[in-house]
N, C-alpha and C positions, 0 to 999 in steps of 0.2 A: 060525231065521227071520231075513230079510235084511231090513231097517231102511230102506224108501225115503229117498232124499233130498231133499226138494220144493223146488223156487226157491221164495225168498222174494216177497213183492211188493215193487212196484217205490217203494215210499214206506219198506218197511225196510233196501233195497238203498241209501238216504239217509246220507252221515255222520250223527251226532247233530245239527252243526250245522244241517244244512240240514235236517233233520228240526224242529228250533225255529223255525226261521225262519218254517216255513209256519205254524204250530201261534201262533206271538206273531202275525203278519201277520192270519190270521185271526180273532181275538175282539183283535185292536188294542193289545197286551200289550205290555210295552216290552222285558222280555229274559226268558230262561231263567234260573233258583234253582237249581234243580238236576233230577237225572232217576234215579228207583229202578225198577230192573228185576223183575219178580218171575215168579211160576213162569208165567204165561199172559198179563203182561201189562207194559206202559210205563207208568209214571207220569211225565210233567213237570209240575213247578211253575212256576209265572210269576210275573212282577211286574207289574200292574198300575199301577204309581207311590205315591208318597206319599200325595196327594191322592186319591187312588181309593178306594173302600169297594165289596166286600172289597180289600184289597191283592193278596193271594194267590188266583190260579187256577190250576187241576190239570187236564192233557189224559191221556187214559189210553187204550190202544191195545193192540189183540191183537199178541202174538208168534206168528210161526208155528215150529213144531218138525219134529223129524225124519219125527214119526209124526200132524203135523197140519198137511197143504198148506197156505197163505194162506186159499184160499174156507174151507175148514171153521171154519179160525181167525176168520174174518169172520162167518161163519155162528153161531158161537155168542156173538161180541161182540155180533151184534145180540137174539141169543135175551134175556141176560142184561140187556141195558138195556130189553126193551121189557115184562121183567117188574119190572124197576126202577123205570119208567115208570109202570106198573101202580098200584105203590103211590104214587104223587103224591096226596095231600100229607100229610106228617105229621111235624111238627115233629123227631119221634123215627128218623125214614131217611132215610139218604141220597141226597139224590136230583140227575140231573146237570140242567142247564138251556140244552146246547145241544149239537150232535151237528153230524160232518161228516166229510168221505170225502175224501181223497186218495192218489193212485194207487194204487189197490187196499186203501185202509187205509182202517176208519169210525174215527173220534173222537170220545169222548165226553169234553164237558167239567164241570167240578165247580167249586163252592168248595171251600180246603182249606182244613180245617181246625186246630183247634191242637193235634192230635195223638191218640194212639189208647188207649186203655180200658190197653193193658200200660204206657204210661208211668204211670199212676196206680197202679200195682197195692201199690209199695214207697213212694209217697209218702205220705212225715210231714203232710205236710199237709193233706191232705185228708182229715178227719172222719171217725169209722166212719157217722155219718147220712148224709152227703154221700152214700157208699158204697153204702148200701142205698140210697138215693133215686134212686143211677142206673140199679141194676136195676130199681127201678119203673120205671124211662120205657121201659128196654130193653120190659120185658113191655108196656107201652103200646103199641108201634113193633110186637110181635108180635101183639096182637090186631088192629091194624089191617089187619097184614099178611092176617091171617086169612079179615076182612071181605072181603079182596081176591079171597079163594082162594087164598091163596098161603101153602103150609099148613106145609111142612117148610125153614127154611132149611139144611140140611145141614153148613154149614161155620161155626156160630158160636163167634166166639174173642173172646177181646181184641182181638188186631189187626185183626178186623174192623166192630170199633163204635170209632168217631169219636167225639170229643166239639167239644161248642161251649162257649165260657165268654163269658158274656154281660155277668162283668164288667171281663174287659178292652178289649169292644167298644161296653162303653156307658157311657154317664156316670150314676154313681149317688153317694147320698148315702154319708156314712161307714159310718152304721148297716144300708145293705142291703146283703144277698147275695142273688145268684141262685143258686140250685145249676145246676152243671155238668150240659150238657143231651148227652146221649150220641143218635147220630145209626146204624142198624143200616145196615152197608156189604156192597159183595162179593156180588153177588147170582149170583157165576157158577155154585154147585151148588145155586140154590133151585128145591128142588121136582126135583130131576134124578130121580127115583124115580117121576117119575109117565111120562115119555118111555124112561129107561132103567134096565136091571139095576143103577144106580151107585145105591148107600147109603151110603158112607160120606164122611167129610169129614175133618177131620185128627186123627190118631188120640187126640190125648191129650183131647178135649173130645167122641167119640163117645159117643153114647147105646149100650146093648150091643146094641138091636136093632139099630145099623148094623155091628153085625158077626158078622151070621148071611152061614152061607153060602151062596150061591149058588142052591145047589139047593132052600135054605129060605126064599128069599127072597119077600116078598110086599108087594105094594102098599100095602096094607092097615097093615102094621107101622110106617110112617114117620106121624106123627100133632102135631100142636100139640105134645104130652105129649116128641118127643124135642126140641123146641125145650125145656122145662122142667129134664128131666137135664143141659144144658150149662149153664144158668143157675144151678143149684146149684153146679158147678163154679167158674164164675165169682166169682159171690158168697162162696164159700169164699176164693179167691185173694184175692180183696179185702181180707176180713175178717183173714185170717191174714197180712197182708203178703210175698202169693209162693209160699206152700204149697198143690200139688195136691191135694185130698180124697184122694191115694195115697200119699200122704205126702214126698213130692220137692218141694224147692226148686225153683221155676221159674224164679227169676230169670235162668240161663242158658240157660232155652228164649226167653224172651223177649230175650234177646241175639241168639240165633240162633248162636252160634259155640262154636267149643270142645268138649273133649272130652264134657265133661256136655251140651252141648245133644245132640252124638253118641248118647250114650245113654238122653236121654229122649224121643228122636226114633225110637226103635229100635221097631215096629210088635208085634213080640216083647211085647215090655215090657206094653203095654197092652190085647192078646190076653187075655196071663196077669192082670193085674189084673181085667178083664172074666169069666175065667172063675171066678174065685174069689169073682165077686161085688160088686167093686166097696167092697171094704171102704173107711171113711174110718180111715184111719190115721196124718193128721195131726192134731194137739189145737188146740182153741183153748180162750180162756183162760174160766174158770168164768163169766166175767160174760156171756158170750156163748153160753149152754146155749139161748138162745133160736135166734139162728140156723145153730146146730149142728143142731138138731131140724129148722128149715124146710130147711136142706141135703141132712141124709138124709130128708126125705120128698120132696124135689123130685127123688134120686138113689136110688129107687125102682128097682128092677131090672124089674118087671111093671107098664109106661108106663098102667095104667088105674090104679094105686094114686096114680102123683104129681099133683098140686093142679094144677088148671085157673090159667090166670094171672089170671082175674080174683078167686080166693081167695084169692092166693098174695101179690097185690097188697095186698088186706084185711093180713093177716098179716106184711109187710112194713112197712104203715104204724104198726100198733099197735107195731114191734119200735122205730121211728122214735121214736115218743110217749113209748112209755116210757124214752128216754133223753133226749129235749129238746122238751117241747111246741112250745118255739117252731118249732122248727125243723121238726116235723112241720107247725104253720101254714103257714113259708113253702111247703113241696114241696107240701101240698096246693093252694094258689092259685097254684105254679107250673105245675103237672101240668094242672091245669084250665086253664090258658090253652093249655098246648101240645093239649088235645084239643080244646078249644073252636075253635081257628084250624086246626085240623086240616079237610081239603077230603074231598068226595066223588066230587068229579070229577076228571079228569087235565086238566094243565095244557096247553092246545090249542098252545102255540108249538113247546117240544122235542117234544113228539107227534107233530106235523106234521112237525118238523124229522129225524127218528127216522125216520119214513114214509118221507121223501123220501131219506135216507143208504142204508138197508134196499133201497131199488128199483133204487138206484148198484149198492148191492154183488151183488144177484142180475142185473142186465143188465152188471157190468164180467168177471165170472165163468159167463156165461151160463147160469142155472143158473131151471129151471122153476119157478117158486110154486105 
């Protein structure tokens, strides 16, 4: 089969530079930080100045491919932020706060933040409580999403939950901590299950129903319940500082490079793990039989056996308690504040502003609503 070649649009056909030019001009940024490419998409970071809070803003932009004209690429940037949009507000997602279109390209803008769920995974520093506390907010971020209707994220990892640290952005006494507040990002295969035959998301964090095939495929099988089997996974890496529940070092997946990330990126690999069951064949250490147990119940192979998140949540706090009351105090009167300020409505300016990029992209591509 012969591989179309699509023109780009005419705002990718840009150097990089003048591709920032427009992007800082636009939200009044003083220069470009830097710029990461990724599989679907642009990332630039900006500088907002010293004196500015946040310092740092993030523009992010569809790539178009061999096998994905410009409009298509436009078409599902818009798809993905206006379910992104959706979930406004909750402390625990990510969410952008302003949008915009030039020559054939929408833009969506972000704070960025102080980086992503895999740089903590091997850090000494950061508490095994801290640890469990941020999958409580993650499962917070997912019930809300819920509420929303927005039922299967498909592609959750590490690198795609954010974090916020509220103590290097606020002024606190010596004696407080905030715990690190984890933000759920990447909403480009949420819910792709309910429009297309697409289940699955990236292979080493699939739930096994995302990898039935084809012809066994059903609507029905993608449920809250496989958002919970990558959460055990997560929470495992955590807990074991970089071991997969299949018992592989990740810390080379999470580099992204080399021969080992080669081979734990191998689809093969994680088939055969899948059909065998999904055994956990990494150890952790006896002190932590408790959240060895909530792991393999959350990594459940038959998605009506693993724990709804609001049990799972219960069960996470107690695991919390029993290692430092105090610190089970601060995440509870943390958590409550992030539900408490938590909205029901979507935020009327990038909404509006989202509307208006959205009617750019289907009149610059002439393409019928």
């Amino acid at each position: 089969m012969t591989m179309k070649n699509f023109p780009r649009s005419k705002f990718e056909e840009l150097s990089d530079e003048d591709q920032g030019k427009i992007l800082t001009n636009f939200i009044n940024s003083e220069d470009v930080l830097k710029r990461m490419e990724g599989l679907s998409g642009t990332i630039v970071v900006m500088n907002n100045g010293n004196d500015v809070f946040p310092q740092k803003v993030s523009a992010k932009f569809p790539i178009s491919k061999k096998s994905i004209p410009p409009n298509e690429a436009a078409i599902r940037f818009i798809r993905e932020f206006e379910l992104q949009s959706k979930a406004y507000y909750h402390p625990n997602i990510h969410w952008p706060h302003n949008f915009s279109f030039h020559l054939g390209t929408p833009v969506a803008y972000f704070r960025f933040w102080e980086g992503d769920l895999s740089k903590l995974i091997n850090n000494d520093i950061i508490i095994d409580v801290e640890k469990i506390a941020i999958i409580i907010q993650i499962l917070y971020g997912l019930i809300h999403l819920s509420k929303r209707n927005i039922v299967c994220h498909q592609d959750l990892k590490p690198e795609n939950i954010f974090f916020r640290d509220y103590n290097k952005t606020h002024q606190l006494n010596s004696n407080q901590h905030i715990p690190l507040t984890p933000l759920i990002g990447d909403f480009g295969s949420v819910d792709l299950f309910k429009e297309h035959p697409i289940f699955r998301g990236t292979a080493p964090y699939c739930a096994p129903e995302q990898w039935k095939d084809k012809s066994e495929w059903n609507k029905s099988d993608l449920t809250e319940k496989t958002n919970i089997f990558t959460i055990g996974i997560m929470l495992f890496e955590l807990i074991s500082n970089g071991y997969h529940p299949e018992g592989s070092d990740f810390t080379p997946w999470h580099l992204g490079k080399g021969e080992a990330f080669k081979n734990l990126n191998r689809e093969s690999k994680w088939r055969e793990w899948i059909n065998l069951g999904c055994p956990i064949n990494a150890n952790l250490d006896v002190c932590y039989k408790d959240i060895f147990d909530i792991v393999k119940n959350c990594m459940e192979i038959d998605p009506k056996k693993r724990p709804n998140p609001e049990c799972l949540i219960e069960v996470l706090f107690e695991s919390i308690k029993l290692r430092s009351n105090e610190f089970y105090e601060q995440v509870k009167l943390h958590t409550n504040y992030l539900n408490e300020i938590a909205l029901d409505e979507n935020w009327e300016f990038p909404s509006k502003q989202l509307s208006g990029v959205k009617s750019k992209v289907y009149s610059y591509y002439n393409i019928k609503q």
